[in-house]
N, C-alpha and C positions, 0 to 999 in steps of 0.2 A: 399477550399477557406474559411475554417471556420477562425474566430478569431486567430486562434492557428496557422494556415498556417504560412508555412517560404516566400515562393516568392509574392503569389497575393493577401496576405491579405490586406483588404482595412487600416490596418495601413501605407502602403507604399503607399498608392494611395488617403492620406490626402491633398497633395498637390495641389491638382487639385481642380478649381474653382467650382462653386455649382451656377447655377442659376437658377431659374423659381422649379417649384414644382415637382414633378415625378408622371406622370400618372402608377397606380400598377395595373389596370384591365385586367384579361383578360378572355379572354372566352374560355372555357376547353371544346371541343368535343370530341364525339365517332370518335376513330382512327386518329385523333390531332396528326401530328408532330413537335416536337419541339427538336430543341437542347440547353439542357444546360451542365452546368459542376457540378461536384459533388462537395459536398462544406464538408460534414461530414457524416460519416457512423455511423450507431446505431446499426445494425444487419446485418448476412450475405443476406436479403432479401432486408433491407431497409434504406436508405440511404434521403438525403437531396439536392437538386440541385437547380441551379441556372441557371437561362435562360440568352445566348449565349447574347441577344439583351437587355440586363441590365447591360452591365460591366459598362458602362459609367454614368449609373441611383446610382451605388456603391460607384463608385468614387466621384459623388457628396453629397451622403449623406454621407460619412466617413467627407469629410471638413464642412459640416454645422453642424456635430456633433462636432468636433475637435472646430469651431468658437463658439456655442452657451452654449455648456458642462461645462465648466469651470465656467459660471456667475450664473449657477443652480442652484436652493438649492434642497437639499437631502430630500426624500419622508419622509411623518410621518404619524403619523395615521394607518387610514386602507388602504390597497391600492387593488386597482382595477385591477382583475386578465384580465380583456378585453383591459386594458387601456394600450398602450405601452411608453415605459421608454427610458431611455439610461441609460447602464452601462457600468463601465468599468473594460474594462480586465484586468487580472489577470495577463496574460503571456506579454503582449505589452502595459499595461497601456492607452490604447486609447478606446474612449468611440464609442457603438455600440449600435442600438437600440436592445429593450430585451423586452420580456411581465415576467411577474411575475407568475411561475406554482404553488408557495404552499410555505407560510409563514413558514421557521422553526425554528425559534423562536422572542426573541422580536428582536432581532437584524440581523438576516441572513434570506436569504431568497434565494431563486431558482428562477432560470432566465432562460430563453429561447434567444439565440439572434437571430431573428424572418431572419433575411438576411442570415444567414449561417445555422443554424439549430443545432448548440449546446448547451450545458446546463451547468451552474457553479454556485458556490454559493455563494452570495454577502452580505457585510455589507451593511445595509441600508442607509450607508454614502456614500456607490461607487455605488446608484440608483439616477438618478434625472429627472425632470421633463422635456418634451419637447417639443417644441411652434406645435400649430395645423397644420403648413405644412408641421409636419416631422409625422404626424399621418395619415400614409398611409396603403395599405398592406402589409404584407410581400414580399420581393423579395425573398428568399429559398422558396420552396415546398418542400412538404413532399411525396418519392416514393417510390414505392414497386415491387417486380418484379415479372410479368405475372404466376400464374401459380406453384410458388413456395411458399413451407410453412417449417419452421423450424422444422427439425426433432425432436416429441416429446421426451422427455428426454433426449436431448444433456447436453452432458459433456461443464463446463463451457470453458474448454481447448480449445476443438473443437468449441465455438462457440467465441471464442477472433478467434482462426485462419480464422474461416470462414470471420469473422467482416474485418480481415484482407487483406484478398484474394479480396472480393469486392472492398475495399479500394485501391486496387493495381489497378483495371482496371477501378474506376471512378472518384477518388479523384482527382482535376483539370484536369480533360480530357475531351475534348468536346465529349455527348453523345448522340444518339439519340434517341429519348424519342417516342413510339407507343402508347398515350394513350386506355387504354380499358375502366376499371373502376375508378368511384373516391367514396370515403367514405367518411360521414355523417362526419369523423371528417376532412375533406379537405384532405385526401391522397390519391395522383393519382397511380392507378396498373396502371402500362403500362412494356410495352417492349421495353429492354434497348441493344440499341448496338453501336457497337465503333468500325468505322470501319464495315469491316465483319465480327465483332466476337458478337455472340449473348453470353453476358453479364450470360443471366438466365440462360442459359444452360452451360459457362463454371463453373458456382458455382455449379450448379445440379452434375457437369461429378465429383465435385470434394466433394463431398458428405455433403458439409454444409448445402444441401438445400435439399428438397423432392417435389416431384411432386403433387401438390393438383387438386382434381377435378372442374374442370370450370363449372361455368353455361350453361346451356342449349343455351342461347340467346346471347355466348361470342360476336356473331357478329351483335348485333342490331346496328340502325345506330343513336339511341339517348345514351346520358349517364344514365349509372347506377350510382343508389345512393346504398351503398350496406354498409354492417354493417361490421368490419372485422373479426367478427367471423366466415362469411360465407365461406371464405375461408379457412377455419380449420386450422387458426394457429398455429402451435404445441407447446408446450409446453415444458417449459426451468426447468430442476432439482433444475437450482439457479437462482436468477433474472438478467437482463440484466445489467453490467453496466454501471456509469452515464461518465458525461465528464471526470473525475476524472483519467477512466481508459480508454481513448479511445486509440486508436495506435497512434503511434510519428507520427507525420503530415508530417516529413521529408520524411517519408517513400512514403507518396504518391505524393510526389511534383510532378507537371508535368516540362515537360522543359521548358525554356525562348521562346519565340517566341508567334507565334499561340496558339490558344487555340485548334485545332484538331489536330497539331501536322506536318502539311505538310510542315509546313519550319521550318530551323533549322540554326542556324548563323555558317557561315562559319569564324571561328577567326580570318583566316591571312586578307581574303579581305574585312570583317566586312560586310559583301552581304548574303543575304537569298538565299537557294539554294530550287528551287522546286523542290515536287515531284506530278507529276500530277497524278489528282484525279481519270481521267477515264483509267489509266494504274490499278486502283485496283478497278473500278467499278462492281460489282456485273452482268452486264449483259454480261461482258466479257465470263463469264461461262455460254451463256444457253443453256442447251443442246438441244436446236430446229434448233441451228447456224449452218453452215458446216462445223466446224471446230470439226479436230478427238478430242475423246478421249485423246492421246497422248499426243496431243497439248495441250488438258486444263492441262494436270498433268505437262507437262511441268513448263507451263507458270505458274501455281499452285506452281513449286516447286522453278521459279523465282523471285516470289513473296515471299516466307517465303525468301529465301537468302535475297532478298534484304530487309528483315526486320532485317534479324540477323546484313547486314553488316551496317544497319544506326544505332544499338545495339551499335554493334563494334566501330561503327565512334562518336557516342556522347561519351562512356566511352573514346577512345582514345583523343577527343576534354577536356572532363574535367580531363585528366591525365594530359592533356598537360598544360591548367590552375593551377591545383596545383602545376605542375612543373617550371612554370614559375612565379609561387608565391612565390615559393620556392628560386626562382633564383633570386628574389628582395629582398627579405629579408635577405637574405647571403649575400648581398653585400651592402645593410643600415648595418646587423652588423659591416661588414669588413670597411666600410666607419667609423664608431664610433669609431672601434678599432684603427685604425690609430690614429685618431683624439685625442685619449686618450694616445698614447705609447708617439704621438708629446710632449703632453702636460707635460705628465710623465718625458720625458727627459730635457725637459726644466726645469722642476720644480727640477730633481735632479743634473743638472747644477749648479741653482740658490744656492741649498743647500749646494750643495759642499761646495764653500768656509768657511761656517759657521757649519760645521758639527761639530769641537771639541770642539766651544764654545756653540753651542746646546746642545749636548750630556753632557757637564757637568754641564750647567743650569738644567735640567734636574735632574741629581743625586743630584745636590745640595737642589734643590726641595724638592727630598725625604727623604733626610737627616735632612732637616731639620723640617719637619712632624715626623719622627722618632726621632729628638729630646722632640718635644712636647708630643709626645704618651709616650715615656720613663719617660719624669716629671710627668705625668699623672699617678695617680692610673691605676694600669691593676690586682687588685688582683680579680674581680669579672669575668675577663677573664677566670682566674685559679680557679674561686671556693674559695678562700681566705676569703670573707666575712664570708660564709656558714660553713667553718672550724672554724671558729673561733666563729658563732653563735650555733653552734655545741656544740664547749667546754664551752661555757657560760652555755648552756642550763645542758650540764653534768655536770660540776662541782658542778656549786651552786644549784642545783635542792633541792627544798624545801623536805623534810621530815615530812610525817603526824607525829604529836604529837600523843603520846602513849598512850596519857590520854584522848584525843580525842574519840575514840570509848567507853571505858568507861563513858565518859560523857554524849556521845547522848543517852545511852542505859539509864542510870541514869533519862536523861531528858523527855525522850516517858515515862517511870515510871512516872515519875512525873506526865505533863501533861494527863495522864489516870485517877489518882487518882484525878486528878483533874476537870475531865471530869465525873466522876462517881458521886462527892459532888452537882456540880454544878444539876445535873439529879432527885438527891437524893429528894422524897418528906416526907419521915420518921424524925424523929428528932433522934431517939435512933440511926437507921441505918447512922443515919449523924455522931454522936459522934465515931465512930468504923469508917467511912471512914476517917472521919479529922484526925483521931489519926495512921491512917496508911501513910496518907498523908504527917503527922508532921514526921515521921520517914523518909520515903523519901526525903524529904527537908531537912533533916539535913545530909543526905548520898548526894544530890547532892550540899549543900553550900561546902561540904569537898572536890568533886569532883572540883568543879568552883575555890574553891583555889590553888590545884596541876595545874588544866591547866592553870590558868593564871600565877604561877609560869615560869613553861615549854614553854610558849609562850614570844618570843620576837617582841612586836610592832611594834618599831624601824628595825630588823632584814627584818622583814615583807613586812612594807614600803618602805624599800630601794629595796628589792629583785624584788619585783611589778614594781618598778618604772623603774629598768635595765631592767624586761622585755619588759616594754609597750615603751620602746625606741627604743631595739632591734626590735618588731615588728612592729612597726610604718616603721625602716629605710630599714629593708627587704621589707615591701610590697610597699614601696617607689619604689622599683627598680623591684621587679616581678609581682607587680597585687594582684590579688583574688588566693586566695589555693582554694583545690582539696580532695577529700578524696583518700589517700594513701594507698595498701595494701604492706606488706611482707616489714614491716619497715626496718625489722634489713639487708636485703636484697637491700634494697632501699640505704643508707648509706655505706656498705662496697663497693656498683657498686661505689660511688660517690667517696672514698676515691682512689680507684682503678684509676679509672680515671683524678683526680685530680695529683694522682703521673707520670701518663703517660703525661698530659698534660704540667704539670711542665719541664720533663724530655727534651720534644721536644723543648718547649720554651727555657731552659737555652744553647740547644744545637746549635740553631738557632741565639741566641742573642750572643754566641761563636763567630759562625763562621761570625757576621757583626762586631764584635771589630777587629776579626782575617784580615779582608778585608780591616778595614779603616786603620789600623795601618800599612799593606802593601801598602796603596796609601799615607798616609802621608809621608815614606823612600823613596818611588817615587819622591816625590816632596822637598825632600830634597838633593837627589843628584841630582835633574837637577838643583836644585838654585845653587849648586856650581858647575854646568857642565857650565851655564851661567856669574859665575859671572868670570867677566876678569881677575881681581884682586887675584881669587884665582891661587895659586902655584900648588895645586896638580893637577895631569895629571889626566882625567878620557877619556873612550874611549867614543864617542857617542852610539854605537854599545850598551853600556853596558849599559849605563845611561835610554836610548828611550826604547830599549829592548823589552819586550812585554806589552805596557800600553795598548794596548786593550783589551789585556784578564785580564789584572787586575780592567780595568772598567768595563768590562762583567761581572766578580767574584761579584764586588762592587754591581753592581747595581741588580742582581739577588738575591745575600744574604738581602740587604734592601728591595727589595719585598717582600721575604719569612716574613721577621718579621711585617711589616706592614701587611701583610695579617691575619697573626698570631693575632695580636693587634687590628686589624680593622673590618675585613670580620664579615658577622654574622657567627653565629658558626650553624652549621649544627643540623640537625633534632635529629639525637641520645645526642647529646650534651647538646641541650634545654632538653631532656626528663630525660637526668641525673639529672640536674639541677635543675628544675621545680619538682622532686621529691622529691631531697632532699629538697627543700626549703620548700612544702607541709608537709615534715617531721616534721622538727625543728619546723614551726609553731604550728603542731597539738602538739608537747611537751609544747612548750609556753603558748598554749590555755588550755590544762589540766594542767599546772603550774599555770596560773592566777586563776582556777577554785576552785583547794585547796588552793590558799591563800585567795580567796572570802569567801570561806567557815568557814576557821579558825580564818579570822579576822570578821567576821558576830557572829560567836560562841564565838569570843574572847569579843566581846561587847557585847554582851547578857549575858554574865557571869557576867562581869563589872557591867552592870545595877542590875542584879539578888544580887547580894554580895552589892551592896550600900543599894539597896530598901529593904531586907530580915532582913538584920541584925540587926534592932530592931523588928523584928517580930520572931525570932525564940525563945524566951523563952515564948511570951506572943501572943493575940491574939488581934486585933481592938475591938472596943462596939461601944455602938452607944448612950451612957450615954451623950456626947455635944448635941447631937441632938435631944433627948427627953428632955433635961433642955431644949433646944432654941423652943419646941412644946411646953411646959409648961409654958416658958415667952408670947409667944405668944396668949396662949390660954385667961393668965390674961390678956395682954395687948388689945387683943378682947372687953371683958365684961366691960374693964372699957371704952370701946370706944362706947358699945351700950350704957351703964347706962349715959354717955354724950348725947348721939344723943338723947335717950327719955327726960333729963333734959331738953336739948334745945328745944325738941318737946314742951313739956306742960309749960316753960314760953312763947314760942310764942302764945300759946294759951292761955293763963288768959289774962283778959280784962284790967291790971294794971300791964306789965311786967315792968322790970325793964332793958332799954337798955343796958348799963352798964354790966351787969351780963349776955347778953347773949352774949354782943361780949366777954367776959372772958369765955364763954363757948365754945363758935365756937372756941377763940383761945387753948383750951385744946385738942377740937375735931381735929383740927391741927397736933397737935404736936403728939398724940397718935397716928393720921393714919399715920405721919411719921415714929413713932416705929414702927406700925405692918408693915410696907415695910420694912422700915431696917433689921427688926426679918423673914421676909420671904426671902429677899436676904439671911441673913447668912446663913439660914434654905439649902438656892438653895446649897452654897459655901458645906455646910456639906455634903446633898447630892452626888454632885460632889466629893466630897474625897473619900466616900463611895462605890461609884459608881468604881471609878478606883481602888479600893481595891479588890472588887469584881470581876473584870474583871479581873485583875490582881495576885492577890496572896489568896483571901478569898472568893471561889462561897459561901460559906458556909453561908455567913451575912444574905440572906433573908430567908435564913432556921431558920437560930436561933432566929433573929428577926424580926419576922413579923409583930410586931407596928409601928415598925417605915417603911412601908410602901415604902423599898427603889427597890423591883420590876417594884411596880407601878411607880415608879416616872423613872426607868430602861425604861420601855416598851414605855414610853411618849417621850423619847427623853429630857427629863426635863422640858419639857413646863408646863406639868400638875402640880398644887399645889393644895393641901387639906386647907390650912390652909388659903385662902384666900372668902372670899366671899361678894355675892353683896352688901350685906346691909350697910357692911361697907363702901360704895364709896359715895361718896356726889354726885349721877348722873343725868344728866339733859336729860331728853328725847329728841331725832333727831329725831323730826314728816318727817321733807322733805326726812331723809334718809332712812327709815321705812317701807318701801314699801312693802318690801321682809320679812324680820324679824326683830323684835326689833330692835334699835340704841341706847344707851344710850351714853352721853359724860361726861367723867371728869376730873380731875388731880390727877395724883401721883408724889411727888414730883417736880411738877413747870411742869410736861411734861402733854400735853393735849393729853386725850387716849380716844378711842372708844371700848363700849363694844359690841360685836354682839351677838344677844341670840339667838342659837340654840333651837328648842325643840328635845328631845331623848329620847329615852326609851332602854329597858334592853338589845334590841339586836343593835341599833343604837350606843350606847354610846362607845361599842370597837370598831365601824369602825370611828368615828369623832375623838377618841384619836388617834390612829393609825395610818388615814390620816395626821392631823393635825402634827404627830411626824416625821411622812417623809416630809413634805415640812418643818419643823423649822431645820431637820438636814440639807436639800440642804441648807438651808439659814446659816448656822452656821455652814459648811466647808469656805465660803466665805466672807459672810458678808454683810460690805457695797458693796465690789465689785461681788455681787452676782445676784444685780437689781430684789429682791425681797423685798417685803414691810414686814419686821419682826414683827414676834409673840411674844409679850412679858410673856403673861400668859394666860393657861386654867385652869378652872375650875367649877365644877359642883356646881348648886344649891341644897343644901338640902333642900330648901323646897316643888321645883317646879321641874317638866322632865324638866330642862333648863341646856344645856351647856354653859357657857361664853368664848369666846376668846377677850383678848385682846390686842391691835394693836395699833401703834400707833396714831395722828389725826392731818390731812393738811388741815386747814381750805381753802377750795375754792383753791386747789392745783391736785382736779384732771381735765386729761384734757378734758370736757365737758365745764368746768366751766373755764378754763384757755380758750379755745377756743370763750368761748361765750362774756368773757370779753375783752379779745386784746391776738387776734389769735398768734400763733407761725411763724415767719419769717422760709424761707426754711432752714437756716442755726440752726433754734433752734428746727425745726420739726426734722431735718439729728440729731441731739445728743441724744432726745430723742427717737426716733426710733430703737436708735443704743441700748442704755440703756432697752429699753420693749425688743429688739430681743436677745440680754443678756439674761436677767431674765427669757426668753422662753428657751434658751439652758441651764440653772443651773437645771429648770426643769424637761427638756425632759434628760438631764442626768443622772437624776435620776428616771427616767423611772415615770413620771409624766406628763399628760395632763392637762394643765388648760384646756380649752373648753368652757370659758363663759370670754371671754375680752369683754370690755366694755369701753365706755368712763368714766364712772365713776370707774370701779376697777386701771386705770391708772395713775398713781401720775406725776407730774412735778412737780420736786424740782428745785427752784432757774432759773428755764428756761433753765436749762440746763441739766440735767439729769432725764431719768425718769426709773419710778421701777414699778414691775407688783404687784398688789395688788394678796389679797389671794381669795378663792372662795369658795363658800359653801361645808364644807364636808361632808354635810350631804348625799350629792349625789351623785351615780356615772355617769361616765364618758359617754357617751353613746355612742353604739357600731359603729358610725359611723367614731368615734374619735379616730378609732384605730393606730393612727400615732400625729408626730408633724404638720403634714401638715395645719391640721383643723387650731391650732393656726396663724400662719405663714397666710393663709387666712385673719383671723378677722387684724391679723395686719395690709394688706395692705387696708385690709376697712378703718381701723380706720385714714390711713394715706393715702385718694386718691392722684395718682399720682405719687406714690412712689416704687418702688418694693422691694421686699424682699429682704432683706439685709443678713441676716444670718448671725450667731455669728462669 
C-alpha cells in the first residue's frame, strides 16, 4: 500500500472526506497482537506495515493533503530532519506526508513517506510545509521477522529475490503481527503470519533468510529495547537497494475486497461469497481432539484444494474480465467502423457527380505551378550556377607576374641593406653600406619598372571586381564555406552528377510535353465529336476511348517533374553541391589574395619610382636647415641685445618713453621671427624625418649637428633652439603649487610654461613620456580630447625642462564649477569629451592617474579635454589598468556613471 501501489494507494482513496485530527498513539507490548497490511518491502526480513484499524485514519489524511498541498510554499533553507513534510509523488503526482532522511544536494533531497515506508528522491519544489494537525505519528511501522537474519554475504541476485518472495506474502495482505522485540530505532521484531502460514519460516525454508540466536528472555512479559546488531544481521556483499529498485508493486497487489482475503466478488451476482473463518482455524488440528489422524490429513488436504480452487476461480474470474473487456471494445470499434464506411459512402455519392470536374481542377492546378517553375530559373537545381562559376574561375584565373618573384627578392635586398645603415654607428662602415645600398636601389628602380610594365591596373580591377560579385551571389544562395579536401576529386563527382542529373530532368520534362500534347488531340476530337455542325462521322467509342489513363499518364508525368523542380534534393546531392561550391570559393579566395598582393606591390612600386627618382644620382643634406639654425641663432642675440636695451632704459632715472615703446615694439617683431624661424626649423625636421624613415636611415649618421635623432626620438615636440629667456613671462603664483607656472604669448595665443626639474637620468624619461602622449594627440587632434603640447625644451642654464601648452584663462572645471556650474546636458558633453581623451590614452597604452579638477578644460561649455600630467612621475602600481581613470571620472562627475568611449 506504499505510494507506488496500483489498487489501495491513498491516491485512490483522495476522495473521501477528512474530519477531526487522527489520534497516532499506540502502545506496543510484549506478545502485542495486531493486524496490519504490508505496505513496502526493504529486505527479505523486513518490511513496512500498516495497522488493519487505520485505513480509514489514510483515507483522510490523503484528502487533507490533496485540499492543503497545492497552497504550500516549497521548503528553503535548512530543513528539519524530525520535522514532517508532504511530498509528492513521483509515479501518481499526489502529495504524501514524508520526513527528510539526508540532503543530497542543493536541490534534491531523500524522503521517507512516514504512512507507507518508502523512500524517493525529491526536488525541493515537490517538498512543502504542512499545518500542525497533520504533524502526527507515523501510520507505517517498521518490522522485522522473529528470529531471522540475512545470510552474510548474499548475492545481490538472491537478495532482490528473497525482497521479492516476502513481498508476495505481505504486500496488501492482512497480517498478523506477534510482537517480541522493538528497537532503539522504533522497529518492531515480531512474528508474522497470514493465515496459517508462518511468514518467517516460509522465507527461512526458502533460503533468503537464516536462523539467528534469540535472547535468553525471548519470553519476558515487558518490552525489549534492543540494538539491531544484537541480532546478528548479516551482511550484504553490496548495499541494499533504494526505492528506485524496489519490485513492481503490481506484483504484490492483493485482491479487491477484504483485506484478509475471506471474500472475494462474485461478477455475475456482484455478492461477496464467504469463506468462513473457523473451517481453516488452527484448533481444528489439535491433536489432544478425537479426531484420527486421517481425518486431520484429510481435512489438511481439503483445505490446500480449496485453496488451489479459489487460485483457480480468481484467475478464471479475471480472464473472464479481460475477456469481457475485450468483448467491449470490439464492438466500440465495430460500432466506429460502421459509422465511418456510412459516412465514406455517402461522402463518395456526394463526389460522384463532380469527380471529372475535380479531377481536372486538380491537374489544372498543377499545370499550372509547373508553368511557373518552368518560367523560373531551375539552373541551381542542375548545378548550372556552379558550372558556370567554375569556368569563370578557370578561364580568367589571374597569372602571378614573372617579374614579381624577382622583385620581392630585390626588395628584402633592399630593405636589409637598409636595415644594416640604419644600425650602423661607424661613419666609414656607413659609406661602404650606403654604397652597396645605392647599387641595390638602382637594380630594384629597374625591377619596379619591368613589373609596372607587366602589370595591368585596369585588368586587375575589373578581374577583382567579377570575382567579389561572383562570391557575394554564390554565398547568397549557400551560406558559409568549409574546408575542402581531394579538389580535383570533388569537381569531376560534381560534373559526373550534373550530367546524370541533366539527363533525367530533360527525360522527365519529355515525357510531360509527350502527355500534354496527347490530352490536347483529346480534346480536339471531342470538340468535333460535339460539335453538331460538324460533317464528319466520328465514332464515340473512338473519341471517349481511354481518357482516364490518359489523365493518369498526365497527372503522374507532372508529379514526377514538380518533384524534380520542387522537393529538396537529398543528402548525397547537398554534399555534391556544398563541395563544389567550398570549391570554387577556396579558388576565388586564393584569386582575390594574389590580386591583393600584386596590386599592394603594384603601388608600392608606383610610390617607390615617384619618390626615388630625384634621389637616385644624388643624396638629401641638411644645408636648409643648418642656414634656418644660423638665422635663428642671429635672430636670438639680436632679441637678448633688445631685451638688455629695454632692461637698462627702464632703469635710468631719465628714460625716454618713446624709445622704449620702439624698443618693446622691435622685441615684438624679433620674437615673432624666432617663432616663424622655429616653425620652418619643425617643417625641415619633418621632411628630414620622412627621408630617413623612408629612403635615407643614413642622415643622422652623417649628420649629427643637425641633431635630427634627437628631434626623431621626441616625437617632434622637443626643440633646441628655443629658450626661456626669450619669452616675455609672467609668473602663475595661484597655479604654482606644484611646479613653476609661467604665462605668455606667442603669436596672439596665450601659452603656459610648466617647469619641470631633471637631471641626467630624468631628462630621457620626460622626453619620451611626453613624445607618447604628443603622438596620441597628433594621430587625432582636436578629436582626440587631449589638451596639446606645443613645445619642449630644455634650460641651459638650470636642470629645468619646459613644456609648453596651451592657456584657458578660468576654463578649467573647478573654476567653471565654482562660477556657474554646468547644467546636466553640458555636464553629459563634457564628460563624454574627458571619457574620449581617457580612451585616446589608454590606446596608447597610457595611464593618466592624477585627474583633477583643475587638469580638466571646458571649452565653450561644451566640450571638454584632458589636460597633461607630470612626466616626471611614474604611474603607480596600483594603476595598473584604465579603471583607476574611469574612477576619478565619475568622482569628478557625482551622479553620473561611467560612460566609456
Amino acid at each position: 500500500m506504499d505510494p507506488g501501489s496500483a489498487d489501495q494507494g491513498p491516491a485512490q482513496l483522495r476522495a473521501q472526506s477528512f474530519s477531526g485530527a487522527v489520534d497516532m498513539d499506540e502502545d506496543v507490548t510484549y506478545n502485542k497482537v495486531e493486524d496490519v497490511v504490508g505496505s513496502h518491502v526493504e529486505d527479505a526480513v523486513t518490511f513496512w506495515a500498516q495497522s488493519i484499524n487505520r485505513n480509514r485514519d489514510i483515507v483522510k489524511i490523503g484528502c487533507a493533503l490533496a485540499e492543503v498541498c497545492p497552497q504550500s510554499n516549497s521548503v528553503f533553507g535548512n530543513l528539519d530532519l524530525n520535522k514532517i513534510y508532504a511530498g509528492l509523488f513521483s509515479e501518481d503526482k499526489c502529495w504524501y506526508r514524508c520526513k527528510v532522511q539526508k540532503v543530497v544536494s542543493d536541490e534534491k533531497c531523500l524522503v521517507r513517506y512516514i504512512d507507507y515506508g518508502n523512500t524517493e528522491i525529491l526536488n525541493r519544489s515537490e517538498i512543502v510545509e504542512i499545518p500542525s494537525n497533520l504533524q502526527f505519528p507515523d501510520v507505517a511501522k517498521k518490522y522485522r521477522l522473529w528470529g531471522l537474519q540475512i545470510p552474510s554475504g548474499q548475492e545481490v541476485t538472491q537478495f532482490d529475490q528473497g525482497r521479492s518472495f516476502l513481498g508476495s506474502l505481505i504486500f496488501e495482505k492482512e497480517i498478523k503481527m506477534r510482537h517480541k522485540v522493538t528497537y532503539q530505532d522504533g522497529t518492531i521484531v515480531a512474528q508474522a503470519e497470514y493465515g496459517h502460514v508462518d511468514i518467517g519460516e516460509e522465507v527461512a525454508k526458502k533460503g533468503y533468510a537464516e536462523k539467528c540466536k534469540l535472547p535468553s528472555n525471548n519470553n519476558a512479559p515487558e518490552e525489549k529495547k534492543m540494538d539491531p546488531e544484537q541480532l546478528g544481521i548479516g551482511n550484504l556483499k553490496s548495499p541494499i537497494p533504494l526505492w528506485g529498485h524496489r519490485p513492481n508493486p503490481s506484483a504484490f497487489t492483493r485482491p479487491k475486497g477484504r483485506f484478509n482475503g475471506r471474500m472475494v466478488p462474485d461478477l455475475k451476482a456482484k455478492t461477496l461469497v464467504a469463506f468462513p473463518k473457523d473451517r481453516l482455524a488452527v484448533g481444528d488440528f489439535n491433536l489432544g481432539s478425537h479426531v484420527s489422524l486421517e481425518k486431520i490429513k484429510q481435512d489438511q488436504k481439503l483445505i490446500e484444494e480449496n485453496e488451489k480452487l479459489k487460485s483457480e476461480k480468481e484467475a478464471l474470474l479475471e480472464s473472464y474480465r479481460e475477456l469481457e473487456l475485450k468483448v467491449e471494445q470490439t464492438s466500440v470499434e465495430l460500432q466506429r467502423a460502421k459509422t465511418t464506411s456510412v459516412e465514406l459512402t455517402k461522402h463518395l455519392e456526394n463526389t460522384l457527380h463532380m469527380h471529372v470536374g475535380t479531377r481536372m481542377k486538380s491537374l489544372a492546378a498543377k499545370v499550372e505551378i509547373l508553368k511557373e517553375v518552368r518560367r523560373a530559373n531551375i539552373n541551381v537545381r542542375c548545378g548550372d550556377d556552379l558550372s558556370d562559376a567554375v569556368k569563370v574561375v578557370a578561364e580568367g584565373h589571374l597569372v602571378t607576374p614573372s617579374s614579381l618573384d624577382k622583385l620581392e627578392k630585390i626588395w628584402e635586398e633592399y630593405n636589409l641593406a637598409q636595415e644594416k645603415i640604419q644600425i650602423c654607428q661607424n661613419v666609414n662602415e656607413g659609406d661602404i653600406l650606403i654604397a652597396k645600398r645605392n647599387e641595390v636601389r638602382q637594380k630594384l628602380y629597374t625591377a619596379v619598372e619591368v613589373f609596372i610594365v607587366e602589370v595591368d591596373e585596369l585588368s586587375l580591377n575589373k578581374r577583382l571586381k567579377t570575382l567579389q560579385e561572383l562570391s557575394a551571389s554564390l554565398e547568397a544562395v549557400y551560406g558559409q564555406t568549409r574546408e575542402v579536401t581531394n579538389a580535383e576529386e570533388v569537381l569531376q563527382k560534381f560534373y559526373e552528377w550534373k550530367h546524370g542529373k541533366r539527363q533525367e530532368f530533360n527525360r522527365v520534362r519529355t515525357e510531360t510535353d509527350a502527355s500534354l500534347r496527347l490530352l490536347t488531340e483529346w480534346f480536339n476530337s471531342t470538340i468535333k465529336f460535339f460539335d453538331l455542325n460538324d460533317e464528319e462521322s466520328l465514332n464515340s467509342e473512338e473519341v471517349i476511348g481511354n481518357v482516364d489513363e490518359i489523365l493518369e499518364k498526365i497527372e503522374s508525368d507532372v508529379c514526377k517533374e514538380l518533384e524534380i523542380s520542387l522537393v529538396e534534393q537529398g543528402d548525397v546531392d547537398k554534399e555534391i553541391i556544398l563541395n563544389t561550391y567550398n570549391r570554387v570559393l577556396q579558388k576565388i579566395r586564393s584569386e582575390e589574395r594574389l590580386i591583393a598582393i600584386v596590386q599592394a606591390k603594384y603601388k608600392a612600386s608606383i610610390e617607390f619610382k615617384k619618390q626615388i627618382v630625384e634621389w637616385l644620382d644624388k643624396s638629401p643634406n641638411v644645408d636648409h636647415l643648418l642656414s634656418i639654425k644660423k638665422t635663428l641663432k642671429g635672430l636670438k642675440a639680436q632679441l637678448r641685445w633688445k631685451l638688455v636695451e629695454k632692461n637698462n632704459l627702464e632703469e635710468t632715472d631719465d628714460c625716454d618713453e618713446s624709445e622704449i615703446e620702439k624698443i618693446k615694439e622691435e622685441i615684438i617683431q624679433l620674437r615673432h621671427c624666432v617663432f616663424e624661424k622655429i616653425y620652418h626649423e619643425q617643417e625641415e625636421y619633418e621632411k628630414l624625418t620622412s627621408l630617413v624613415q623612408k629612403w635615407f636611415p643614413e642622415l643622422p649618421l652623417l649628420h649629427p649637428e643637425a641633431g635630427i635623432l634627437k628631434y626623431m626620438n621626441s616625437g617632434g615636440i622637443l626643440t633646441v633652439s628655443l629658450e626661456r629667456d626669450l619669452l616675455d613671462a609672467e609668473p602663475m603664483k595661484e597655479l604654482s603649487s606644484k611646479r613653476p607656472l609661467v604665462c605668455s604669448e606667442v603669436d596672439g595665443q596665450k601659452v603656459l610654461l610648466k617647469g619641470y626639474s631633471v637631471d641626467m637620468d630624468t631628462e630621457a624619461t620626460v622626453i619620451q613620456r611626453a613624445a607618447r602622449y604628443h603622438k596620441a594627440w597628433r594621430e587625432s587632434k582636436e578629436e582626440s580630447g587631449l589638451l596639446p603640447l606645443m613645445f619642449l625644451f630644455l634650460c641651459k642654464s638650470d636642470p629645468l625642462a619646459y613644456l609648453m601648452v596651451p592657456y584657458y584663462p578660468r576654463a578649467s572645471l573647478a573654476a567653471v564649477q565654482a562660477s556657474t556650474p554646468l547644467s546636466a546636458e553640458e555636464a553629459l558633453k563634457v564628460m563624454k569629451g574627458v571619457a574620449h581623451g581617457l580612451r585616446t590614452l589608454h590606446k596608447a597604452d597610457i595611464i593618466h592617474g592624477s585627474l583633477h579638477h583643475n587638469n580638466i578644460f571646458v571649452l565653450n561649455r561644451e566640450r571638454g579635454i584632458v589636460g597633461d600630467f607630470d612626466f616626471t612621475k611614474s604611474v603607480v602600481k596600483s594603476l595598473v589598468s584604465g579603471d583607476a581613470d574611469q574612477h576619478l571620472v565619475c568622482g569628478l562627475f557625482p551622479g553620473r556613471e561611467w560612460l566609456g568611449p
